[in-house]
C-alpha positions in Angstrom: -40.2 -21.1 -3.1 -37.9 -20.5 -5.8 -38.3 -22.8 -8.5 -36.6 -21.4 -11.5 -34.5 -18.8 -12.7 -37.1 -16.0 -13.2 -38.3 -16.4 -9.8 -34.9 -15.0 -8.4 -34.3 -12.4 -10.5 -37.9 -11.2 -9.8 -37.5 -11.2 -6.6 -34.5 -9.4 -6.1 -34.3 -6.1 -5.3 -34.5 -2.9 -7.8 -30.5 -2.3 -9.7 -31.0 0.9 -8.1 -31.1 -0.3 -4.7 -28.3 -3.2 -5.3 -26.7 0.0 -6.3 -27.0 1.9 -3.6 -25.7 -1.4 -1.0 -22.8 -1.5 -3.5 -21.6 2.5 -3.3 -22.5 1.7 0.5 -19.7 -1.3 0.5 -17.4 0.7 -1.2 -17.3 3.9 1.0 -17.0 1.3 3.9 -13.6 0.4 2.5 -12.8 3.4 2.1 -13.3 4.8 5.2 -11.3 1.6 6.3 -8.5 2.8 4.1 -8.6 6.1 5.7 -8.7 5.2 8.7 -5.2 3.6 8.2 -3.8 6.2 6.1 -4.6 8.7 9.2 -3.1 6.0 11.5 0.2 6.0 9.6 0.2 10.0 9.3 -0.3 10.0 13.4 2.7 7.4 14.1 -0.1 4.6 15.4 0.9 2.4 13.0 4.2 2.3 10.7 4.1 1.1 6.5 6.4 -1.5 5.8 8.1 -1.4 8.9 9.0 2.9 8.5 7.2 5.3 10.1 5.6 8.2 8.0 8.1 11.0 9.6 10.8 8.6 7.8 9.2 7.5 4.8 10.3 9.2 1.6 8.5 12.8 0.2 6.5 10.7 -2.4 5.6 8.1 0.1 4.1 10.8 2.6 2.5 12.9 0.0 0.6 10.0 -1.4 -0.5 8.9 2.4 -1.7 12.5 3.2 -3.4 12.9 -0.3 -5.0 9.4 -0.3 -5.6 9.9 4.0 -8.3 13.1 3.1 -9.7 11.8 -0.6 -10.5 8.0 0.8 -12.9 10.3 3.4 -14.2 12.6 1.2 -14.7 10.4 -1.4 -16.2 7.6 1.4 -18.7 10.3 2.4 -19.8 11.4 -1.1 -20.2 7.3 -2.1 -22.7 6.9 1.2 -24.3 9.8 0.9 -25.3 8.8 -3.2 -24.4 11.9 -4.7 -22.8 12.4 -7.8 -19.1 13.8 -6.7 -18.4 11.0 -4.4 -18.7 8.6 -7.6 -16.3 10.9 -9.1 -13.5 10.8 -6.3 -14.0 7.1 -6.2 -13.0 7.0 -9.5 -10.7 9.3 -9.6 -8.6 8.0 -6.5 -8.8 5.0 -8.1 -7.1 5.8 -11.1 -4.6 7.7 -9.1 -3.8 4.1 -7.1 -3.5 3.2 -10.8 -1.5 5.4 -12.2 0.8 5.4 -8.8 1.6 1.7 -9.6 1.9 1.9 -13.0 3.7 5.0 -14.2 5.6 5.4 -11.0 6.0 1.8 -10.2 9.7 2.4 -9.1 9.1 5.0 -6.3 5.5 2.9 -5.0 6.0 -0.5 -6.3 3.8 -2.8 -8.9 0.9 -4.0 -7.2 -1.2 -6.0 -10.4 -4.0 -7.1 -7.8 -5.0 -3.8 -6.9 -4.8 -2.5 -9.9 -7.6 -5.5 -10.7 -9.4 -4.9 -7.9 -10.0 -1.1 -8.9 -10.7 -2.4 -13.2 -12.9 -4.6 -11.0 -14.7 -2.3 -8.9 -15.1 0.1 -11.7 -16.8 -2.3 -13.7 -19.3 -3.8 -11.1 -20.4 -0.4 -11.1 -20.4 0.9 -14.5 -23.0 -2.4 -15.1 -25.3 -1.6 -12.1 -25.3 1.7 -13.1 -26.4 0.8 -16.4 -28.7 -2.0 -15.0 -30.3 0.9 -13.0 -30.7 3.3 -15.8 -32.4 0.5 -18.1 -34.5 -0.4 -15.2 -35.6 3.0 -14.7 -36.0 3.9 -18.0 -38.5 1.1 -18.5 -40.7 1.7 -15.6 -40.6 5.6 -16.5 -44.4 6.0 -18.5 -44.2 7.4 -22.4 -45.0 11.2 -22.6 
């Protein structure tokens, strides 16, 4: 039984593999977002109530473009490696930039732009967690 603090943080799992579940999570929303990115390119679905063959040039360059890096980037976040970390962040900072800098052709979206300063964040301190970790288990040479 639990009884204090330091009982649950000793028996959680390693940061490493709380950051492993949390890459995991995000490529699973990414392949979400993908998935509907692709649905608007094919006509399934429409964005806003217009259909991707009537959108405007920005608005279907952004779809295609975010369509093929949410995948990529999903695969390279499941898999653990490196370069999907990278495109994460990177299409993240595009959605970022998008609703920022070019608010007037895609609109200001502040809770996104939270979510992704979120996201970022939860990550940057497992990562660090898992370093420190690692680094303290690792034996003095």
């Amino acid at each position: 039984m639990i009884s204090n603090l330091q009982d649950l943080i000793g028996g959680r799992p390693h940061w490493n593999t709380l950051l492993v579940w949390y890459l995991r999570a995000m490529a699973l929303l990414l392949i979400g977002g993908g998935i509907i990115h692709w649905a608007r390119i094919i006509g399934f679905v429409p964005w806003r109530d217009v259909w991707f063959w009537d959108m405007p040039l920005a608005w279907q360059t952004a779809t295609v473009f975010f369509g093929v890096l949410d995948m990529v980037a999903a695969i390279g976040l499941w898999l653990t490696v490196s370069w999907g970390t990278v495109m994460w962040i990177f299409r993240a900072f595009c959605q970022i930039v998008m609703h920022t800098a070019f608010w007037e052709i895609f609109g200001r979206r502040p809770y996104e732009i939270s979510f992704y300063f979120l996201t970022i964040g939860i990550f940057a301190l497992l990562y660090y967690l898992s370093v420190r970790e690692s680094r303290a288990h690792k034996p003095a040479t």
